[in-house]
C-alpha positions in Angstrom: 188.9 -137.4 7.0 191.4 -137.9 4.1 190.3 -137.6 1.0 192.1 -139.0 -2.4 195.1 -137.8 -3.4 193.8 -136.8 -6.8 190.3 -134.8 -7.5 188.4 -134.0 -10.6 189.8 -137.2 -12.3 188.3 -137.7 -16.2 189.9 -140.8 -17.1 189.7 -143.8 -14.2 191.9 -146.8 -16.0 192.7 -150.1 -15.0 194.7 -153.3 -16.1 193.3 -156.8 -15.9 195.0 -159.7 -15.4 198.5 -158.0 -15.2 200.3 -160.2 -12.6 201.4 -163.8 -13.7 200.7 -165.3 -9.9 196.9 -163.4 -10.0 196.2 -164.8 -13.2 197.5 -168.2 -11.9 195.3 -168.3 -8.9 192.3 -167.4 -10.8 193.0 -169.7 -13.6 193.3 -167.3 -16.2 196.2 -167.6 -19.2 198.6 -164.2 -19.5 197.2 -161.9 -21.6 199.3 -161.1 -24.7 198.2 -157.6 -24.4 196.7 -155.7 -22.0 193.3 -155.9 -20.7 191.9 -152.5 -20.7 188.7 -151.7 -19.3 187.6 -147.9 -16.9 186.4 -147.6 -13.3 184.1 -145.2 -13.2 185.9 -141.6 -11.9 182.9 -140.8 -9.4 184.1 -144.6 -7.7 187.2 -142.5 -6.4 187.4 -141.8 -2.4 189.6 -141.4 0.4 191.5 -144.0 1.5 189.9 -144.8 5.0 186.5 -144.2 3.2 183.8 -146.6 4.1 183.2 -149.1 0.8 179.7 -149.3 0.2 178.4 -153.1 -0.7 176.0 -152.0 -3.8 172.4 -153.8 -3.4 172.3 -157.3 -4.5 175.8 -157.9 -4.2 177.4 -161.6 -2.7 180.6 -161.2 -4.0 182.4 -157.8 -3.5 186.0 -158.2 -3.3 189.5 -156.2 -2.6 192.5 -155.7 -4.7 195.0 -153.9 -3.6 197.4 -151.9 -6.6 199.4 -149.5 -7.5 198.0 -146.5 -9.5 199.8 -144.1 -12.0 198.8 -140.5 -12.0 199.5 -138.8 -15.3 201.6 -135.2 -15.3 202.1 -134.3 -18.6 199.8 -137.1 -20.7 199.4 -137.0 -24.7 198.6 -139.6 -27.4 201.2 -141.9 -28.7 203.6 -141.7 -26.1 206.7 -143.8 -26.5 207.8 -146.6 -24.3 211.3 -144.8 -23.6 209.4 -141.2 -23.1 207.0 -143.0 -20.7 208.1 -141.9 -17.0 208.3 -138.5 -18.4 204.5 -138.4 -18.4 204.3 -139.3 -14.7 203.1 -137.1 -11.9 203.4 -139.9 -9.2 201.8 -142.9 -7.8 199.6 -144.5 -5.2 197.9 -146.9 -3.8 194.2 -148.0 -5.2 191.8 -150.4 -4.1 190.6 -151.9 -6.9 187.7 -152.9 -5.2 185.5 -155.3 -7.5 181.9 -157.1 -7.5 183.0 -160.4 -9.1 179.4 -161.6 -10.0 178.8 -158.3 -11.4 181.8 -158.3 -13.5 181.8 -162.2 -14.3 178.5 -163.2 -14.6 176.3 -160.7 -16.2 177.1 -160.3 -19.5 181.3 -160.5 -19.1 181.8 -156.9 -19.0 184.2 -155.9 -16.1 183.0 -152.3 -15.7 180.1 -153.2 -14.0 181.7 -155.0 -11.4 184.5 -152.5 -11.2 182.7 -148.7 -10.8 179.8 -148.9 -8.1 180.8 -145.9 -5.8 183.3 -145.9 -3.0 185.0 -148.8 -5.1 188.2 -146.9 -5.9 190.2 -145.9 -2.8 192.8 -144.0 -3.5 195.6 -142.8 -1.3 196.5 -141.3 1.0 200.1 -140.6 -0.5 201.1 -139.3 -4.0 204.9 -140.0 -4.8 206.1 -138.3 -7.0 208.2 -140.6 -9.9 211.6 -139.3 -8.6 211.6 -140.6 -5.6 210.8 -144.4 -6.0 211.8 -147.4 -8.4 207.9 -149.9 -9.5 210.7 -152.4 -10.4 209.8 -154.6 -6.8 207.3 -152.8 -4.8 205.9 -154.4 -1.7 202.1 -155.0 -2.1 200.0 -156.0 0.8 196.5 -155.8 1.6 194.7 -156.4 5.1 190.9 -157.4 6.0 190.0 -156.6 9.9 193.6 -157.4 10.4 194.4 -160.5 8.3 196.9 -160.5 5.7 195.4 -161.7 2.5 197.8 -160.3 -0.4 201.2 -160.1 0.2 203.1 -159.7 -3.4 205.4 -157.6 -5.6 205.4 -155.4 -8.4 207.9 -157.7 -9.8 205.5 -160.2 -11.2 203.7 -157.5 -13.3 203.3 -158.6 -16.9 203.0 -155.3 -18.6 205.4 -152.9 -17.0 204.5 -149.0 -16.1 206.6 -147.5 -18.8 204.5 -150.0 -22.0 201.3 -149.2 -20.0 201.6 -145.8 -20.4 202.7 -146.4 -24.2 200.1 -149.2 -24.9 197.0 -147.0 -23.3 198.3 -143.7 -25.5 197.5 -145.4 -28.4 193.6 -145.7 -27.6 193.4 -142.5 -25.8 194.3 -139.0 -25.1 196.2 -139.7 -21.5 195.3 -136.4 -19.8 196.5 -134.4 -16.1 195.3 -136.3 -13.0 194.1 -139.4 -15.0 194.7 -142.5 -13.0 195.7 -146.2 -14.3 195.7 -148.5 -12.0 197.8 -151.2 -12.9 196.6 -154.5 -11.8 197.1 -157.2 -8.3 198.7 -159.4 -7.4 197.5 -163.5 -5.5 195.5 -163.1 -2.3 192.4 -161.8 -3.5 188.9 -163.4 -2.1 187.8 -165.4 -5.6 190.9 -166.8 -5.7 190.7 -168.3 -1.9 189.4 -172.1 -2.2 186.7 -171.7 -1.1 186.3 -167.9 -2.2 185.7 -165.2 0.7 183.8 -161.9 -0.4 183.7 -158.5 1.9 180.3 -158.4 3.8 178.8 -155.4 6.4 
């Protein structure tokens, strides 16, 4: 088995909404700022981990995204200081229960931290070695394509994420933001697909 890339994580953030063509698809209007809300860090599991469907779910669904891992961390860091504060990235599954997040009560955490529902892995790069400017981002289900987009249609880039979230919290060692999909999730298929056994 591998395990995540990153253990003992305290602080499991996440960006909605942060790609133009995913906010498209699911009819949603750009955010003006970012929309902030935390996975739960126990979620967090290898990347060929089974994902548990939590009881009473019909509409569990995948997202694949990259995810920052904080180095150095603080409060108030600024935009040009930003990739300073980065120990690497990978790859999350934002996996997500969207009647969970949508339809009971409008809070996306609990659709977002039911366990197994944070994948991370199996790679941490470090920041030296790669550019977030135009990543590849693809996403599979038993062998079908289903998201095939780019970092390059992020609204909020890395460096202001790391800025933006500094400003509500302390950004600590081994926290993880994970920073939002792109199209090709399973609500925003006509008709919507969702993950079953």
């Amino acid at each position: 088995r591998i395990g995540a890339c990153v253990a003992d994580v305290r602080n499991f953030i996440a960006v909605g909404l942060n790609f133009a063509d995913h906010a498209a698809e699911t009819g949603a209007e750009i955010p003006k700022e970012p929309i902030l809300f935390n996975k739960a860090p126990n979620c967090i599991v290898g990347p060929n981990d089974d994902v548990i469907i939590p009881k009473g779910s019909q509409k569990t669904d995948w997202e694949v995204e990259l995810a920052i891992v904080i180095g150095d961390g603080g409060s108030y860091i600024a935009e040009k200081d930003a990739m300073a504060a980065i120990a690497g990235f990978c790859v999350c599954n934002d996996v997500s229960e969207r009647a969970f997040q949508q339809e009971r009560g409008g809070q996306w955490a609990k659709g977002k931290g039911c366990p197994t529902f944070g994948p991370i892995g199996p790679w941490l790069v470090t920041a030296d070695e790669m550019d977030t400017g135009d990543l590849a981002m693809k996403l599979s289900v038993n062998g079908e394509l289903v998201q095939n987009g780019s970092s390059s249609t992020m609204v909020f880039k890395v460096p202001f994420l790391i800025h933006y979230i500094s400003q509500f919290m302390i950004l600590e060692p081994g926290d993880v933001i994970t920073t939002g999909t792109p199209p090709g999730v399973g609500l925003g298929m006509k008709p919507p697909r969702f993950l079953k056994a």
